[in-house]
N, C-alpha and C positions, 0 to 999 in steps of 0.2 A: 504494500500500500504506500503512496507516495505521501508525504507532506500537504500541508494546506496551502502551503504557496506553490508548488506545482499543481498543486488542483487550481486554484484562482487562476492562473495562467492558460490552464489547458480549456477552461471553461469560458475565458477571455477571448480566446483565440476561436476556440466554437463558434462561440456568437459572433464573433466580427467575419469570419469566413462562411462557416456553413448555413448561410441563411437560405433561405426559397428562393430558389433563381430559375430560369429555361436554359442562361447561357451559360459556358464555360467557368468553371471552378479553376482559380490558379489560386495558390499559397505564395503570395509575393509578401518579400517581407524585404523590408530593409531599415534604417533609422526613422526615416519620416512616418513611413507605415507604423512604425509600432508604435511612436508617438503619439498617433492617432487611436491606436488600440487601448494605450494606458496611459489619456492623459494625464493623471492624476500624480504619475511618478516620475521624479526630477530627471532620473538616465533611465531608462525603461529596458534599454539592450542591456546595460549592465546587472539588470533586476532581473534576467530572463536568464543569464549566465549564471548567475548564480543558484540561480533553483536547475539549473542542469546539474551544474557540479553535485550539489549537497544530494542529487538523485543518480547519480552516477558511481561505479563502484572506483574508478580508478586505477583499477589494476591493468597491466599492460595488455595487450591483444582482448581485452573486456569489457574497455573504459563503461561502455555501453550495456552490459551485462543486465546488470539489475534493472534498467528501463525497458528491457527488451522481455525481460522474466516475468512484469508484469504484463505486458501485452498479450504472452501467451495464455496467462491467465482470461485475461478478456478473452481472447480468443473461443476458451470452453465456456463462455458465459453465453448472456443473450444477442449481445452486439447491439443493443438498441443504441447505445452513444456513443459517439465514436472512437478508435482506439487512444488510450492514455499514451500518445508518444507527441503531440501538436507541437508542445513544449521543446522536445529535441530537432522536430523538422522544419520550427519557427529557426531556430538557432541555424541550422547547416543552410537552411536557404539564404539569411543574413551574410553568413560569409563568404558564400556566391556574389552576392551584390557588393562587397567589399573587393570583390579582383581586380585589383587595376596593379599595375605595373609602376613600382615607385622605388626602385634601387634597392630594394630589400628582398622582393619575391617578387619572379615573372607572376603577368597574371594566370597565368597554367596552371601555377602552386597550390592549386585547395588548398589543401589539409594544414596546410600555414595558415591559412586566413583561416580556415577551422578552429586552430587552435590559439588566433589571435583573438578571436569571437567569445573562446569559452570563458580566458582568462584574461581581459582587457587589464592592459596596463602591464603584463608578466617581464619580464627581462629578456632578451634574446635567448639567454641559455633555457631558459622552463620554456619558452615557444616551442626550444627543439626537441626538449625532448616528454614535451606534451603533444606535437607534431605524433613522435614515435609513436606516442600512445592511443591514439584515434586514426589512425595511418593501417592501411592494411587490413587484416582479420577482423578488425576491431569495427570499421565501419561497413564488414557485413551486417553487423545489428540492424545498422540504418536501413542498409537496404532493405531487410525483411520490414523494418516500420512502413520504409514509405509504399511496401506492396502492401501489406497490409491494408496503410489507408485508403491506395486505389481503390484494392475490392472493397471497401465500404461503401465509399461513393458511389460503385455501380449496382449496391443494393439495396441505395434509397431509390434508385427506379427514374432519376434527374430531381429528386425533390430539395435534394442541394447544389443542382447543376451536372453538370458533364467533367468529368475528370480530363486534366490534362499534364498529368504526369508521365513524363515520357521516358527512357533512357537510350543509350545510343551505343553504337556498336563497338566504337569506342573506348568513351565514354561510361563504361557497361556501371560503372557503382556512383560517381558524382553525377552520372546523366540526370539522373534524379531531383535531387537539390537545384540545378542549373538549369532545370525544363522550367521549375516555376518560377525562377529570377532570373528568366528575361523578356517577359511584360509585365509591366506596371500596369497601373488602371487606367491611366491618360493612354496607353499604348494599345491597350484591347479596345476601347472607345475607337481611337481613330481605327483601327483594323477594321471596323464595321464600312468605313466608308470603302476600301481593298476589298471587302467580301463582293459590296455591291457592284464597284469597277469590276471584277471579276465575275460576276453573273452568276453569284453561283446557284441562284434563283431558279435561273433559265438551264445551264449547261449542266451544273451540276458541280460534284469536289473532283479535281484534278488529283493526278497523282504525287507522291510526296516530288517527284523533282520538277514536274511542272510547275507545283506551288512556291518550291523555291524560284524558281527562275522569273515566275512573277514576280513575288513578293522583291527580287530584287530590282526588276524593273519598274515597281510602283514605288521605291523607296527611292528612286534615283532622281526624282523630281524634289525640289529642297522644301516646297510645302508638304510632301510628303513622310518626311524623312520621322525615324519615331525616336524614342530614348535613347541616350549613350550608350547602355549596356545590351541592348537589341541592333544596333548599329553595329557595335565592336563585334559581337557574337557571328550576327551576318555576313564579316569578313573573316573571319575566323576558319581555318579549315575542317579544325576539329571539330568546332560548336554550329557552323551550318547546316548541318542534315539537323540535329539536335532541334533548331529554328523553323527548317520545313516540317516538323511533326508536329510540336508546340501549334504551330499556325494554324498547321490541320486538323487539329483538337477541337483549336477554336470555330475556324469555320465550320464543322462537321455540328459542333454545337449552335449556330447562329443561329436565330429566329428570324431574319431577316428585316431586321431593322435597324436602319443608322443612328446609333446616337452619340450626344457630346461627351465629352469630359468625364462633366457632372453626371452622367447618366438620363437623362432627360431625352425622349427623341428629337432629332433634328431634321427640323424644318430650312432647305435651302431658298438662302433670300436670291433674286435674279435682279438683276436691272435691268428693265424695260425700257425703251427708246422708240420713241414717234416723233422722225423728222418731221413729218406733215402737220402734225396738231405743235410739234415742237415740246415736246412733254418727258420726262422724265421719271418713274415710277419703280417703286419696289415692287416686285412679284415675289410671291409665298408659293413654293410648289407647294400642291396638296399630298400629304401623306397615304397609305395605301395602310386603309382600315384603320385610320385616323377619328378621332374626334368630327361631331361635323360643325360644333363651334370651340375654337381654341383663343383664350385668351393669355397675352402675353403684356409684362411691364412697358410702361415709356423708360427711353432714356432719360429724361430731363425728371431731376427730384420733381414730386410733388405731382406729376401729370398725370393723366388718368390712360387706361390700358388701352392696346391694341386688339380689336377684335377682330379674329381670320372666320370666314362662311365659309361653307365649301358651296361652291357654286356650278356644278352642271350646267353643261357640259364639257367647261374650261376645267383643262389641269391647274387652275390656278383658283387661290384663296379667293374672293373679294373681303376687301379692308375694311375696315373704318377705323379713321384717328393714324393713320400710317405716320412713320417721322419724315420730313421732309428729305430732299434729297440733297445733299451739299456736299461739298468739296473734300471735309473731313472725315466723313464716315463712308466715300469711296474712298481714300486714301492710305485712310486707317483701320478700317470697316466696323462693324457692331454688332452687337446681340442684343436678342428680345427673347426674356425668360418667361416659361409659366410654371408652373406643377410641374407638370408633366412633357413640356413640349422646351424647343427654345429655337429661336431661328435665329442661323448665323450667317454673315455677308463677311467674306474673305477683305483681309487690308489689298487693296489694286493700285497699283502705279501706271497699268494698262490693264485696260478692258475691250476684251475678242466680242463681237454681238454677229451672232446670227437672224438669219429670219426666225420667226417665231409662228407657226403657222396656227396656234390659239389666240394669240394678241395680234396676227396682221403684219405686226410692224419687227422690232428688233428686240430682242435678248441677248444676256450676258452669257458669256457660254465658258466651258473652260480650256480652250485654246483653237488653234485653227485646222479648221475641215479642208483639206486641197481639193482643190476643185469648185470651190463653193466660192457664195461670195460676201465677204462680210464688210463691218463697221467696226474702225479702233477708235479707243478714247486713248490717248496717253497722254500722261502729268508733262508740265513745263521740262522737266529737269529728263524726263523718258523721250518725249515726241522726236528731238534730231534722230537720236540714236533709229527708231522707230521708222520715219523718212529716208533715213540711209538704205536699212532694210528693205522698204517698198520701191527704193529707185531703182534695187539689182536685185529684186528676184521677183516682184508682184509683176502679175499682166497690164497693160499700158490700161487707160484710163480710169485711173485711181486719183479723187483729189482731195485737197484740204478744204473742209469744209466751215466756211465762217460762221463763227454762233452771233457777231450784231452785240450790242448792246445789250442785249436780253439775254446770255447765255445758254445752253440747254445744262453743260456741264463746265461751271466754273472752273478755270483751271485746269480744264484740258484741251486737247489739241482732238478734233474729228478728224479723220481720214476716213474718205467713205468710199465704197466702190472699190474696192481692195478684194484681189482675187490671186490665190497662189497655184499656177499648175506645174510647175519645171521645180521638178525635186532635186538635183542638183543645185542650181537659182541659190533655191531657199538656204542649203544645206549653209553654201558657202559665204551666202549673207552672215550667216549665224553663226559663223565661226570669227568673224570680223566684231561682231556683237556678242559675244556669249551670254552678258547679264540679263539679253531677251528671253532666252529661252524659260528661265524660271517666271519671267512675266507673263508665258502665254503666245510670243511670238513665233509658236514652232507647231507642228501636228502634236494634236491632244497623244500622250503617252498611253500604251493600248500596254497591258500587264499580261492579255492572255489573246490568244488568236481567237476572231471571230468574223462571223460573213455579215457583212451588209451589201445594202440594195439590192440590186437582182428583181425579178419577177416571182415574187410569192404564192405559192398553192395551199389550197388545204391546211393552216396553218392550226386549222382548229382540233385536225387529227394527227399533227406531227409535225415538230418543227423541224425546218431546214426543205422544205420540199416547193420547187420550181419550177418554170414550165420553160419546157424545152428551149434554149436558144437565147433564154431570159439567166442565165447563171449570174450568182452572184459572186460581189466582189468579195476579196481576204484579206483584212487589218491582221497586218502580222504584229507580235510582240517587236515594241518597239523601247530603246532607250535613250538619252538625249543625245546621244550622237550614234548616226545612221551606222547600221551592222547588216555584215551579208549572212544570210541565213539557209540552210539547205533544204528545200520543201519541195514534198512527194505530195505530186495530184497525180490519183488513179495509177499510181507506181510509179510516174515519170518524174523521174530526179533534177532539179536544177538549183543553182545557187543563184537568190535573188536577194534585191534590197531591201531590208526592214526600217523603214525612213521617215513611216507615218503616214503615205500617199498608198490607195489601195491596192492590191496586187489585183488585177484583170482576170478572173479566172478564165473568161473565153479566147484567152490569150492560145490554152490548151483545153480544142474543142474536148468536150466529153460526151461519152452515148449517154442514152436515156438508162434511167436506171439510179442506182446508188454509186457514187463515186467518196471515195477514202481521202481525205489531205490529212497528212503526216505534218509538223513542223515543233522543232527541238521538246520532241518524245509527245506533247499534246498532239492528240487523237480527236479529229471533228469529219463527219461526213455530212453530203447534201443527195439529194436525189429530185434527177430532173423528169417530168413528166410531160405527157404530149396533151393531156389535158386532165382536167379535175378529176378525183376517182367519185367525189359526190355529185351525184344526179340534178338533187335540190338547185336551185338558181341561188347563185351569190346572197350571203344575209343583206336585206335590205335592199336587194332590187324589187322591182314591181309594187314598189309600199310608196311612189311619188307618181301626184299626176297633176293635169291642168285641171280648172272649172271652166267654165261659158267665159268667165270675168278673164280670163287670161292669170288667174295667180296661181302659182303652183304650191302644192300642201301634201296631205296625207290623201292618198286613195279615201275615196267617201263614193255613196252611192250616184253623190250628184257629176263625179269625176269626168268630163270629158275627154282628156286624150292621156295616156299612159306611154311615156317611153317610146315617146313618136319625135319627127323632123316635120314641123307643121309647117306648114305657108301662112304668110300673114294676115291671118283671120282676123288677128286680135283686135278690139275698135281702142282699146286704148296702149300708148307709147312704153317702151321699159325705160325704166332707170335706174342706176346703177349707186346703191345708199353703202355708206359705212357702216361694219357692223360694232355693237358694244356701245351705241350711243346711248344715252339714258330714255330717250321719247325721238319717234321720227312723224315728223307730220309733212302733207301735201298743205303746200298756199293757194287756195283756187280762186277763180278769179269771182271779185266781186264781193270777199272777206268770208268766203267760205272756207273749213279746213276738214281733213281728213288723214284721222292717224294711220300712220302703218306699223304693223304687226312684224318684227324682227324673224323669220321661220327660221325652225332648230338644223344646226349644218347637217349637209346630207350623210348617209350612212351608210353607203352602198361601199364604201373603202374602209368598212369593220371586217369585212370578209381577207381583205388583204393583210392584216392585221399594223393597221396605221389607222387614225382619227386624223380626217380633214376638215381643218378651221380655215373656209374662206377669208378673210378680211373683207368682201363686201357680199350683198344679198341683191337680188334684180327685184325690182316692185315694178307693175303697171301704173302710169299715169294718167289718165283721163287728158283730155285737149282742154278743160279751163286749166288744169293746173299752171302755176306762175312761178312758185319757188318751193326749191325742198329744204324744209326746216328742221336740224337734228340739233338736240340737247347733250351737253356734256357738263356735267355738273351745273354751273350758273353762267357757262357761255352758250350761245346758239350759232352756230355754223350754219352759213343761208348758202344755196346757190340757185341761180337765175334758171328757171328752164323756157323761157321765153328763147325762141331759134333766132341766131343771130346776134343776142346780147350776153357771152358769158361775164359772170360775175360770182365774186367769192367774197362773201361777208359774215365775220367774226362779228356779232353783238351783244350787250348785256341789257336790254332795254326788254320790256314784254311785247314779244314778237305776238304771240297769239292772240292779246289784245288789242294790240294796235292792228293786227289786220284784219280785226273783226271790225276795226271801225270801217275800212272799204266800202263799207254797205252804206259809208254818209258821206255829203256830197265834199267835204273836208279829208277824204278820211286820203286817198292817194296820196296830197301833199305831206300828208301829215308822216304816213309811212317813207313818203321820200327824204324829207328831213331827220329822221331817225336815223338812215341808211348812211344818209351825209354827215353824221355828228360819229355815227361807229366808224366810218372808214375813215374820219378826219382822226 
């Protein structure tokens, strides 16, 4: 039976580790950590050494003896609590995280920082030859502890998590202690965002050398990058396999959701950009099986909170109370906490914007698509360097675009119309600039291979399946500086570039059928089809038609033409409205009005397995109509539909009342001096 201070310790350590969890159980301990376990006590590691010692026998090849003699005791018991040894694996894990290399002992040395652990403060000569005595035979005990408390763990059934105890081939006795001390808790946090890059959602868990090979390519981006001692391990020859197994503990145990630090999920902020209205906005991606209202703090003491909707059928939050957008918190960037949620916007010096096919207009993204065509923002002290880059490797009409006196984003520089296709170009740009590349100025860093674009089939009975002649492209793993990589499609061997820009797979036709790509030991196939193997017509064809009126909607009884190329019947005009305004009304003549109904985007490209967000909606117009008037918060965006006179007018006056006055004999002028006082 042990003492009441290794019982208070062992039952300390229970409750801070083995609580109710879904995801991965690690035993990280190191100074800070146990500070936190026992704030109460001035040195806490030295309080924890000590209840080893006074439970330990001391004898050479034994040290361990008696701690290990109660265990087996437990052993023939019930096992309802977990084995009495927390106390020794809290300690051996501690002098794991103690390895660093300081002219005294490589950090190779264990069983030195073992024995610097037991007896802090000892002399060099009792190091060595307390060394002796936990060295060898003696930390077989250990190991049967720390098997032991694997198999506990896996017979609470996950109700204290997933074990990620590993050891290594090695490594076969210290694997142990040094699987759990090398993630911290800020380190398994960020690794959720690695799981998601990695897909392992969709693809599934790679094998242990793939996931190293990733993990070193998601680490190699410096926002990426995780703790010193997960860093140092991942170049370590010995300790990297050690790192792909730990990983794959973790992933194996994910639940699939990203969260911060604090453990909170995280909600990613985007910044949204409309040249056209000139606007700048935070976007809240929505979470998957999220809250459907999340409230989160202001930054500013004293302010009252931010509330996210979830709003169908946008991936995205709608707000209310958003913080503005300013110069300092692109810069710097920020967080918004709740309970349970917290959304956070990365500090940017440069910001990549793609199209945004929910908003229409432009998104933040996290670095550059080749081929595509995007929008930079970069800070005063970034934009030369930035310019340099676009002048020798971007496609010619790319410009700088003036924000005026009204800025959209203070303190940065636009360049819009920027498109990268020559991957060499870029390459060599960016080796002139290298601090771009952590900014974003290079293709998004891919950690595990995967197909995009192509022509999609059947997606709902099998991913990766295409229709013949439509093959999809291959993002290879890639890392900040381009690597040739050897990759088998359908057996055919070649060495090609890993650079960020997609490999062409119709480069090397393939038959119908299933075809294998092989590339550094990750295993992915596709299979191309000459047509759908389901009968059914695509989800969401046949569910849009016309009426008599010319509007189109949901099939209804009164539907006149269904997925036809009609001749123009129609008695009234189309026009072409933005969509996401808050109200959209017809001006008709003579101070008449007539709202229109925003209709939900089409569906017929659920089948394909993408959602398409138009940016604009067709409405019929009648021949009185005069002007179309759409709402965005407390402006009204007019334009002229009179043939022959365009015109574009921003107002803040009541449009719908004053052009209800039309119907008096005042009332034209009246609307023409409102028009004259908004565009002045």
């Amino acid at each position: 039976m042990m003492n009441e201070r290794y019982q208070w310790w062992q039952e300390k350590l229970a409750d801070y580790f083995l609580v109710p969890q879904d995801g991965p159980l690690v035993l990280f301990v190191d100074d800070d950590e146990l500070r936190k376990i026992a704030p109460g006590l001035e040195d806490p590691a030295d309080d924890l050494a000590q209840v080893v010692r006074d439970a330990s026998s001391h004898a050479p090849g034994d040290y361990f003896g008696r701690i290990e003699t109660v265990r087996q005791e437990w052993e023939r018991g019930n096992r309802e609590s977990p084995p009495p040894v927390l106390p020794v694996l809290a300690l051996t894990v501690l002098a794991a995280t103690r390895m660093r290399s300081d002219g005294q002992a490589l950090s190779t040395n264990y069983y030195r920082r073992l024995a610097e652990s037991i007896e802090p403060g000892a002399s060099a000569s009792r190091v060595t030859q307390l060394k002796a005595e936990v060295d060898g035979s003696a930390f077989l005990d250990v190991v049967d502890m720390w098997c032991a408390f694997d198999n506990w763990i896996g017979e609470q059934a996950g109700r204290v998590g997933v074990s990620t105890i590993r050891t290594h081939d090695r490594l076969t006795r210290i694997g142990y202690p040094r699987s759990q001390a090398l993630l911290t808790r800020n380190d398994r946090a960020e690794l959720t965002r690695f799981f998601a890059a990695l897909a392992i959602s969709e693809y599934g868990l790679p094998d242990e050398q793939s996931m190293l090979k990733a993990i070193e390519v998601w680490t190699s981006a410096s926002s990426n990058r995780l703790g010193h001692t997960f860093m140092e391990a991942l170049h370590d020859a010995d300790t990297k396999g050690l790192i792909a197994a730990v990983v794959l503990a973790c992933a194996a145990a994910w639940d699939g959701q990203v969260i911060t630090r604090d453990g909170r999920r995280r909600i990613s902020i985007r910044l949204g950009v409309d040249l056209e209205d000139w606007t700048a906005t935070w976007l809240f991606r929505v979470q998957d099986e999220a809250a459907e209202t999340i409230t989160l703090s202001r930054l500013e003491p004293g302010g009252g909170p931010v509330t996210l909707t979830v709003n169908p059928p946008s991936r995205y939050y709608a707000v209310d109370a958003a913080p503005d957008v300013t110069f300092e918190r692109l810069a710097q960037g920020f967080r918004l906490r709740g309970t349970e949620y917290a959304a956070e916007f990365p500090k940017s010096d440069v910001l990549i914007f793609a199209r945004d096919p929910d908003t229409g207009a432009w998104s933040s993204t996290s670095g550059v698509t080749p081929h595509d065509t995007h929008l930079i923002a970069a800070t005063g002290g970034e934009s030369r360097a930035v310019s340099r880059v676009l002048d020798a490797a971007a496609e010619g009409g790319w410009t700088t675009r003036k924000q005026g006196a009204t800025p959209l984003l203070p303190g940065f520089v636009l360049f819009e119309g920027v498109r990268f296709a020559d991957d060499s170009a870029l390459q060599n740009a960016l080796r002139a600039e290298p601090g771009l590349r952590a900014l974003g100025i290079a293709p998004t860093l891919v950690p595990r291979a995967r197909f995009v674009r192509g022509l999609p089939l059947d997606r709902d009975l099998a991913p990766n399946h295409y229709l013949l002649g439509g093959e999809p492209d291959l993002l290879l793993p890639t890392e900040e500086e381009p690597r040739m990589v050897l990759l088998s499609l359908g057996g055919k061997e070649d060495i090609v570039p890993a650079n960020g820009f997609p490999f062409e797979v119709r480069r090397w036709p393939c038959p119908e059928g299933a075809t294998e790509v092989v590339v550094e030991g990750q295993r992915l196939s596709f299979a191309l089809l000459e047509e759908s193997v389901v009968d059914a017509p695509p989800k969401g064809t046949a569910t849009l038609g016309w009426d008599e009126n010319g509007s189109l909607g949901a099939i209804t009884a009164t539907t006149k033409v269904i997925g036809a190329v009609v001749p123009s019947t129609f008695t009234a005009d189309s026009i072409v409205c933005r969509r996401g305004r808050d109200e959209t009304w017809l001006l008709l003549e003579g101070g008449a009005t007539q709202r229109l109904v925003e209709p939900s985007p089409p569906t017929f490209t659920n089948a394909v397995g993408f959602t398409f967000q138009p940016a604009y909606f067709e409405a019929p117009a009648p021949p009185q109509a005069r002007w179309l008037a759409q709402r965005c918060g407390a402006d009204w965006h007019l334009s002229s539909l009179v043939p022959g006179t365009p015109q574009e007018v921003r107002a803040s006056f009541d449009v719908l009342g004053t052009w209800a006055r039309n119907a008096e004999p005042s009332g034209p002028a009246f609307w023409r001096i409102q028009l004259g006082l908004a565009n002045g």
